[in-house]
C-alpha positions as CSV (number, residue, x, y, z in Angstrom):
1,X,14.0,1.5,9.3
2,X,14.1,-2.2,8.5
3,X,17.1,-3.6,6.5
4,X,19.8,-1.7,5.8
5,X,20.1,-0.7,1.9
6,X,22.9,-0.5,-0.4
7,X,23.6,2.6,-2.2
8,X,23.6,0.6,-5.1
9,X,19.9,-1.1,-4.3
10,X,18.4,2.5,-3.4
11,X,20.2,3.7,-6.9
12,X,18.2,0.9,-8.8
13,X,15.0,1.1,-6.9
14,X,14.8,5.1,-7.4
15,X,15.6,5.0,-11.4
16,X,12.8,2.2,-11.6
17,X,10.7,4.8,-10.2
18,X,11.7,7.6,-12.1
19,X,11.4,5.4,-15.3
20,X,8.1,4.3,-14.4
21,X,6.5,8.1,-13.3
22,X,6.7,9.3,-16.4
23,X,5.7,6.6,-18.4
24,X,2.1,7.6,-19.8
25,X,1.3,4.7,-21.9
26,X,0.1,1.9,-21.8
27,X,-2.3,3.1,-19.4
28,X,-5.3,2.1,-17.8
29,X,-7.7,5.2,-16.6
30,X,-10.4,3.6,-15.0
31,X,-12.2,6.9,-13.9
32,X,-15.7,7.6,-15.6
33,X,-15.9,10.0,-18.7
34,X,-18.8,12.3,-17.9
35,X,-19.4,13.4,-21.5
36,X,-16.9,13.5,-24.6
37,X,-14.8,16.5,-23.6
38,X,-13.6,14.0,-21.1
39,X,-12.0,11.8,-23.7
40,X,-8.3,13.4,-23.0
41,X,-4.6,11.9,-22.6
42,X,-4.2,10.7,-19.1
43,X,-1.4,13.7,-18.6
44,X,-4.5,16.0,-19.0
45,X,-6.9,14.3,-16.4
46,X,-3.8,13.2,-14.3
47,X,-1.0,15.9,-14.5
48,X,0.5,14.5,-11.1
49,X,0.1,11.0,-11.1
50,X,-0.5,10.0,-15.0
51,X,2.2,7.3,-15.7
52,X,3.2,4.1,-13.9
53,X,0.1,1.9,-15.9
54,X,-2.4,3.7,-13.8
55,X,-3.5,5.6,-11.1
56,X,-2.3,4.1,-8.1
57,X,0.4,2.8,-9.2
58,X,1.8,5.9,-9.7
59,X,0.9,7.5,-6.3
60,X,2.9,4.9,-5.1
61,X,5.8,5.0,-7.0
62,X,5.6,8.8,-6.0
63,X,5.6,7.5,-2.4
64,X,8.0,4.7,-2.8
65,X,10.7,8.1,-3.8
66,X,9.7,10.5,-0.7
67,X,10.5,7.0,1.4
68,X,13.6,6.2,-0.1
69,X,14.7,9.9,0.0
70,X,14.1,10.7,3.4
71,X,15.3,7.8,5.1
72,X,18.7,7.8,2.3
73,X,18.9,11.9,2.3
74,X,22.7,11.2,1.0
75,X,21.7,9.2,-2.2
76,X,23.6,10.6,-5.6
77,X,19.5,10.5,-6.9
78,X,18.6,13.2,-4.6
79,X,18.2,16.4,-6.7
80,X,16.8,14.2,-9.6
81,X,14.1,13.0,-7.3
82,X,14.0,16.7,-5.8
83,X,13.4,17.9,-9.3
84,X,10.8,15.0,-10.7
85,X,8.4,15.5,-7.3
86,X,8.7,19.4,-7.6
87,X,7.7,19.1,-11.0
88,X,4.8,16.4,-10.3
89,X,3.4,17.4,-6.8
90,X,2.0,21.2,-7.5
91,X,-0.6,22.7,-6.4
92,X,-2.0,23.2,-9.9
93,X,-1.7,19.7,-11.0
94,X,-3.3,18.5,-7.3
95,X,-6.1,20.6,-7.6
96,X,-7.2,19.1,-11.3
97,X,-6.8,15.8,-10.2
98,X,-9.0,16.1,-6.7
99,X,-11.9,18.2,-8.8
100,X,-11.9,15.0,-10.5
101,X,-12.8,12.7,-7.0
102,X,-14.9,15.1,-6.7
103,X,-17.4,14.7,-9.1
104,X,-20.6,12.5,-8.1
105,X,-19.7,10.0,-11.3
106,X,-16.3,9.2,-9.8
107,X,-16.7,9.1,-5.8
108,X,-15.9,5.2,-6.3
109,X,-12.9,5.6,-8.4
110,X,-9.8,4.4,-6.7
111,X,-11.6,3.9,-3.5
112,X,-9.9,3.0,-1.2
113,X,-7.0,1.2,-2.9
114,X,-5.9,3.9,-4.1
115,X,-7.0,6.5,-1.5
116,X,-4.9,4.4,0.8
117,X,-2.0,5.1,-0.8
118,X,-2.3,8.3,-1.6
119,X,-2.8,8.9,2.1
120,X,0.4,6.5,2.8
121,X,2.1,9.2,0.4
122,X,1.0,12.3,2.8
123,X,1.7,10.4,6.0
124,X,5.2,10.0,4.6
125,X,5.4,13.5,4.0
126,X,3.9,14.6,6.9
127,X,6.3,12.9,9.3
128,X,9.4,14.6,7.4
129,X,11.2,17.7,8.7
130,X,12.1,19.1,4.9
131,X,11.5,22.5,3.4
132,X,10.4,20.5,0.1
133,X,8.5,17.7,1.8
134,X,6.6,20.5,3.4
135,X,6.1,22.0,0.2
136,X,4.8,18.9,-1.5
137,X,2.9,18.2,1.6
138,X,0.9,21.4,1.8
139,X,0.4,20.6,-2.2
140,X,-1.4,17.7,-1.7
141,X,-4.4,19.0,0.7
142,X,-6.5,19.7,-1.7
143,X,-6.8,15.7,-2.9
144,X,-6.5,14.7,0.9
145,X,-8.9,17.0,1.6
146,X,-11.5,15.3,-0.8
147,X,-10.1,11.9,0.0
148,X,-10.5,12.2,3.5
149,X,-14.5,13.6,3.4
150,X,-15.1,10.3,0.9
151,X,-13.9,7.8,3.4
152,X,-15.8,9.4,6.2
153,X,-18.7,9.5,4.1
154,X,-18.4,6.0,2.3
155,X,-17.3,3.7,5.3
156,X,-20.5,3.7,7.8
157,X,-22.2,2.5,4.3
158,X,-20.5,0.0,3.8
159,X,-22.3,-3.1,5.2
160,X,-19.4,-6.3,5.0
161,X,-15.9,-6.1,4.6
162,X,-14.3,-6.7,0.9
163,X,-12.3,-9.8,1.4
164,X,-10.4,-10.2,-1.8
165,X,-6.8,-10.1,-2.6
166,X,-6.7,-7.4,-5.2
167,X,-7.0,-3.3,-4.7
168,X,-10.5,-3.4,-3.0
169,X,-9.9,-6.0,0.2
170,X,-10.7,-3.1,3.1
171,X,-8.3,-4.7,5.9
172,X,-5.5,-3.2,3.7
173,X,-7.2,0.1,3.3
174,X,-8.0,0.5,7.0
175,X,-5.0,0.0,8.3
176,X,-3.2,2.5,5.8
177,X,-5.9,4.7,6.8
178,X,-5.6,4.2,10.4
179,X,-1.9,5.3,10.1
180,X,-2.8,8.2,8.0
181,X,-5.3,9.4,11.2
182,X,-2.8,8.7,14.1
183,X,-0.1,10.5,12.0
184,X,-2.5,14.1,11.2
185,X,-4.4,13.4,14.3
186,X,-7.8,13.0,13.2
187,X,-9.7,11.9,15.6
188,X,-13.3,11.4,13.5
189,X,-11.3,9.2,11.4
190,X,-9.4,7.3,13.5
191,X,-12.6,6.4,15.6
192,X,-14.4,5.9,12.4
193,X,-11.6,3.2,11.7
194,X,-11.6,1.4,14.7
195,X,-15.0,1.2,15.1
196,X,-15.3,-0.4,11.9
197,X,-12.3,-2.9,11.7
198,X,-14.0,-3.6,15.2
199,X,-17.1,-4.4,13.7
200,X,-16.3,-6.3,10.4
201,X,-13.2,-8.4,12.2
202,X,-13.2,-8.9,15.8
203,X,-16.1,-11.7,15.6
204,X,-13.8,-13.4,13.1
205,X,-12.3,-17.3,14.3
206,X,-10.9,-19.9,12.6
207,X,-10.0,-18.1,8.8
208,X,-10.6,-20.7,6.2
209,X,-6.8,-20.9,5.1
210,X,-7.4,-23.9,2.6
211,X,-8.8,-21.2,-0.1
212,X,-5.3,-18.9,-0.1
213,X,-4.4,-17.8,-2.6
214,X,-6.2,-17.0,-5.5
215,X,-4.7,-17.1,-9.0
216,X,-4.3,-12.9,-9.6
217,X,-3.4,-12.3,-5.7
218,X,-1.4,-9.8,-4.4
219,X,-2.6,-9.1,-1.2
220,X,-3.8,-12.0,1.3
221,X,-6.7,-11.0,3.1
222,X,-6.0,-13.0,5.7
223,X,-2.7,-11.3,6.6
224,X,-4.0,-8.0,5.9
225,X,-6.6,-8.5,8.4
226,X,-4.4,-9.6,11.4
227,X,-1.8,-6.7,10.0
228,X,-5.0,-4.3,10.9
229,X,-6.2,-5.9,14.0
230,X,-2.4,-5.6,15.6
231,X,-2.8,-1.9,15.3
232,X,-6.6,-2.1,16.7
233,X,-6.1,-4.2,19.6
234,X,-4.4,-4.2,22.8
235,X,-1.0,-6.2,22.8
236,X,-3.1,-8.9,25.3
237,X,-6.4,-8.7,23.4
238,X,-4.6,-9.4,20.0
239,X,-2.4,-12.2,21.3
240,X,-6.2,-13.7,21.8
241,X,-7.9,-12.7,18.8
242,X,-4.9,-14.0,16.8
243,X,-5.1,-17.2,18.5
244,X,-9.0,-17.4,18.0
245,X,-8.8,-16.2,14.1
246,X,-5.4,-18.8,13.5
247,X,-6.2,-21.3,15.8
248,X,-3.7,-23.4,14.0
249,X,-1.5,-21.6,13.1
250,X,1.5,-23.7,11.5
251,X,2.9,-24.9,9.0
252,X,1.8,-28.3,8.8
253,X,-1.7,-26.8,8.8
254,X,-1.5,-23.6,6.8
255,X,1.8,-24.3,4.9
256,X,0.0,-22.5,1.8
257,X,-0.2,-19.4,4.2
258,X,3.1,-19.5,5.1
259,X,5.2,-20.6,2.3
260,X,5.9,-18.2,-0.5
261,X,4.4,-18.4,-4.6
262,X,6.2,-18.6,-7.1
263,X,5.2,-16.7,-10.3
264,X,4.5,-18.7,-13.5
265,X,4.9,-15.8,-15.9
266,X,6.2,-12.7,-15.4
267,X,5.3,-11.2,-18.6
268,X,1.1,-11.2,-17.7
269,X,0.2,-8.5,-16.1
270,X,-2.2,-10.9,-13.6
271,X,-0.1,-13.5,-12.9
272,X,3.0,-11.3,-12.0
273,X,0.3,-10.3,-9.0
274,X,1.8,-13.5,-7.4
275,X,5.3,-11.8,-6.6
276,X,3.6,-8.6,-4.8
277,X,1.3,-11.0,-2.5
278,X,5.5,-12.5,-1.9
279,X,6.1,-8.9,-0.6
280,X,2.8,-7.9,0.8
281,X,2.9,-11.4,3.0
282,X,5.9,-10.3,3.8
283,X,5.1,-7.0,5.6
284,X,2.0,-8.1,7.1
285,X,3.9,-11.3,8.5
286,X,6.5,-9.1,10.2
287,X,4.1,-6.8,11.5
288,X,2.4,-9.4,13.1
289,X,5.6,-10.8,14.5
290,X,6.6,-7.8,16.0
291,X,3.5,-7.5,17.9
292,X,3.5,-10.6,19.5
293,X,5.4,-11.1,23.1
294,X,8.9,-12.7,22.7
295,X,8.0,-15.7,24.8
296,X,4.7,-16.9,22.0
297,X,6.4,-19.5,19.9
298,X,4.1,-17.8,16.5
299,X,6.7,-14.8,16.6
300,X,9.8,-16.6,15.2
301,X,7.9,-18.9,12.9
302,X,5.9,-15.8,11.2
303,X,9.2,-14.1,11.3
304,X,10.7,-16.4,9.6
305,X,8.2,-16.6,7.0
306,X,8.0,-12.9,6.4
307,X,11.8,-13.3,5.4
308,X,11.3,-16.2,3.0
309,X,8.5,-14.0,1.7
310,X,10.4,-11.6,1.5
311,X,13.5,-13.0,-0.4
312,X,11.2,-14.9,-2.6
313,X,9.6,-11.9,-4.0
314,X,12.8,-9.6,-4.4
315,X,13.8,-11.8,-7.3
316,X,10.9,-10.3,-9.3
317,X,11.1,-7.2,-9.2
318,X,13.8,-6.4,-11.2
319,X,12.2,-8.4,-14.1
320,X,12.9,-6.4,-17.3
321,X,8.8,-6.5,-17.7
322,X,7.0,-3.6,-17.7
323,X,3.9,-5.5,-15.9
324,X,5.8,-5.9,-13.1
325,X,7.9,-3.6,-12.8
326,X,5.9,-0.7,-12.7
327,X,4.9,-1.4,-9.0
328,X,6.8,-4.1,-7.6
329,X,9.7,-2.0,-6.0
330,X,7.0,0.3,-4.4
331,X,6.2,-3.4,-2.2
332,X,9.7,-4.0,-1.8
333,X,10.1,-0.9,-0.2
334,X,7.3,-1.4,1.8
335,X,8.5,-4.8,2.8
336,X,12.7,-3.5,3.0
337,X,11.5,-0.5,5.0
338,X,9.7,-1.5,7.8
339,X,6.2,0.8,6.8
340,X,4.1,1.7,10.0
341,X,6.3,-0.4,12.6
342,X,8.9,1.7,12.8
């Protein structure tokens, strides 16, 4: 489960959430209007997921209270987040929003950022042995339904991985997705994965650490591309391909890959994108570590690191700022939880 919470943490991190879920403005809809009926509230397009800033955010604030309710079932939250995802997750609401990914004019809305996520939110879900997760579960097929037939359809098209550290970098949404196959067992997408994490990363050596990180980061795609290729690879293959990709991997001569950012405002909604790449680091560094054999000296230096990450980025993300707060904890909890290496 990773580190142990306090009740009082999981207290704070849930009414962050619950603040944030319901929050409909400001918000930034980012889907295509296909003629003026379309000009609507966000409630109206979005009935489950319209708060939180936008889209994604809020299927991951949605996931980030599933998490912290199954693994804290004794939390004095738990029929207020019982109630809020009953009231958000039904099968009405689900089956506006995935007629909306549906249509030809948005088949690249969201993808695969927030696909990923929204798939992340099913798989935890999925893996939970409660009447109302399998309520909210079964709600959700229609949108993982539609979800699922997009990435099957979009990935053999795409030509070259999306290296970037914002939503679109695809080593982050392969390995969510790659979860997400293992956990349903889907075979066609699980082969589709690994064939193609495969063929955009296994040729990769020596990553060009010098230009990490950008200014808006929140995700490094260099950690989010060994974080996929530990769940691709053979323990003994990986050890290799780490070694080829990082072949020096220190921190003498990657220090900015292995020391945290610090966040020069975190009232812009861009530059507060430094404390999630913190968190994100964090995860991906620990993952990494944990897939290494005890005896390869890497393990306790990026284990290390993923805790200074870690700590580093906890201190924003109870800011008082809406920009950050509206998704921050859902990395925390990412980070606190131990996602995908349990």
């Amino acid at each position: 489960m990773g580190q142990k919470l306090s009740d009082e943490q999981v207290v704070a991190l849930i009414d962050l959430a619950l603040k944030n879920i319901d929050t409909e403005f400001p918000n930034k809809p980012s889907h295509v209007l296909s003629g003026p009926n379309d000009v609507r509230p966000p409630k109206e397009h979005f009935p489950a997921f319209y708060g939180c800033f936008d889209w994604h955010s809020s299927v991951h604030g949605h996931w980030m209270l599933v998490r912290l309710l199954k693994l804290y079932p004794d939390t004095i939250r738990d029929q207020v987040v019982r109630q809020k995802l009953a009231q958000h997750l039904t099968k009405e609401n689900v089956e506006i929003e995935s007629r909306l990914f549906a249509e030809k004019e948005n088949k690249s809305f969201e993808r695969m950022y927030g696909w990923a996520w929204f798939l992340r939110l099913v798989v935890e879900l999925e893996s939970w042995d409660d009447a109302d997760a399998g309520v909210w579960r079964e709600n959700l097929k229609p949108l993982e339904d539609v979800l699922v037939q997009n990435t099957i359809a979009y990935l053999p098209k795409l030509s070259y991985p999306i290296r970037i550290g914002e939503h679109s970098d695809t080593g982050f949404a392969l390995g969510q997705l790659l979860d997400y196959a293992e956990t349903v067992n889907n075979l066609e997408l699980k082969q589709l994965c690994v064939s193609r994490s495969r063929d955009f990363y296994y040729s990769d050596v020596d990553y060009p650490t010098r230009y990490e990180p950008s200014g808006h980061d929140f995700f490094s795609s260099c950690w989010n591309e060994a974080d996929l290729m530990r769940r691709v690879l053979s323990a003994e293959e990986y050890s290799t391909w780490l070694t080829n990709f990082l072949p020096r991997l220190d921190i003498k001569e990657m220090g900015n890959l292995l020391l945290p950012v610090q966040v020069s405002d975190v009232t812009d909604p861009k530059l507060v994108h430094l404390a999630g790449l913190d968190l994100s680091r964090a995860w991906c560094l620990n993952g990494i570590a944990k897939r290494l054999p005890n005896e390869d000296p890497r393990k306790a230096l990026l284990a290390e690191a993923a805790i200074e990450h870690g700590r580093v980025g906890m201190d924003y993300v109870f800011s008082g700022h809406y920009e950050g707060e509206h998704w921050l904890a859902t990395f925390a909890v990412y980070w606190l939880t131990n996602v995908s290496i349990d």
